[in-house]
N, C-alpha and C positions, 0 to 999 in steps of 0.2 A: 528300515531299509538298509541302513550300514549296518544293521548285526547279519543281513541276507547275504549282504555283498561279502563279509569278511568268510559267511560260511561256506558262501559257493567259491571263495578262493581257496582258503582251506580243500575242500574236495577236489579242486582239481591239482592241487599242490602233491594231495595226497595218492592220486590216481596216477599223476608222472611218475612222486617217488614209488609206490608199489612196480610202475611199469619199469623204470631204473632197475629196482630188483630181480624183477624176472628176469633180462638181459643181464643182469651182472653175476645173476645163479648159469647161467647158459656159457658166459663168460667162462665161468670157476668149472665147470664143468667142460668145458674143451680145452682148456690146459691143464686138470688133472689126466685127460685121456691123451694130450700128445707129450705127456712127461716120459724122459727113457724116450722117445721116436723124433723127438724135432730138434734140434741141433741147438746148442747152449745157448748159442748169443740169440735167437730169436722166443727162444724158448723166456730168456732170461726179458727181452724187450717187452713180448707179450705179459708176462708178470707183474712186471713194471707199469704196462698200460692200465692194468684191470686193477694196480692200489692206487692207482691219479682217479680213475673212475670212481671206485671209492672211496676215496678224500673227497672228490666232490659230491656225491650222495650225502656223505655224514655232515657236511657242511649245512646242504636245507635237512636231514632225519634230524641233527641233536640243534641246529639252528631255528627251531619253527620258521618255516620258509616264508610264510602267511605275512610276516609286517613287509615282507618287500616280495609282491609276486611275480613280478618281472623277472628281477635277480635270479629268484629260484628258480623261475625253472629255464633261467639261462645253465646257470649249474648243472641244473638235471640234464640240461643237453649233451655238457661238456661231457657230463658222466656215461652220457648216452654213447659220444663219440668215442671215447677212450674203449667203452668194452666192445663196441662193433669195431671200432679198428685190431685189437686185439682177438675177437675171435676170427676176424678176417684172414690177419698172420698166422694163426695158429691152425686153419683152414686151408690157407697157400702152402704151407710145408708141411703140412701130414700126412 
């Protein structure tokens, strides 16, 4: 029963960070399109948000999230939050 428990945390550990990824590909992908069009200092903020977002991805990817699953995917949230805030900016002035 505790090898079930560790593996169903596991997959769902693994299912945030996949879903972190997609958003943070979506991310990388709306400020390669509003580089040259959006204005430095937001440009430069947005940049900034999307490498906090992932500092905290790589935190539960190279951390195995699985001994503390809570933590992780508090993480995955933050990372969450950083690239929707970021493509949000990069959204409002493009």
């Amino acid at each position: 029963q505790h090898r079930k428990m560790v593996a169903d945390w596991q997959k769902q550990v693994d299912e945030e960070v996949t879903g972190a990824e997609e958003v943070e590909a979506e991310a990388l992908q709306a400020l390669k399109q509003a580089e040259g069009k959006l204005a430095g200092d937001k440009f430069k903020q947005a940049s900034a948000m999307i490498a906090k977002g992932s500092e905290y991805l790589d935190i539960v990817r190279f951390g195995n999230g699985v001994h503390n699953k809570k933590y992780a995917i508090t993480i995955i949230d933050q990372a969450f939050a950083q690239f929707d805030d970021a493509i949000a900016l990069l959204d409002d002035g493009g």
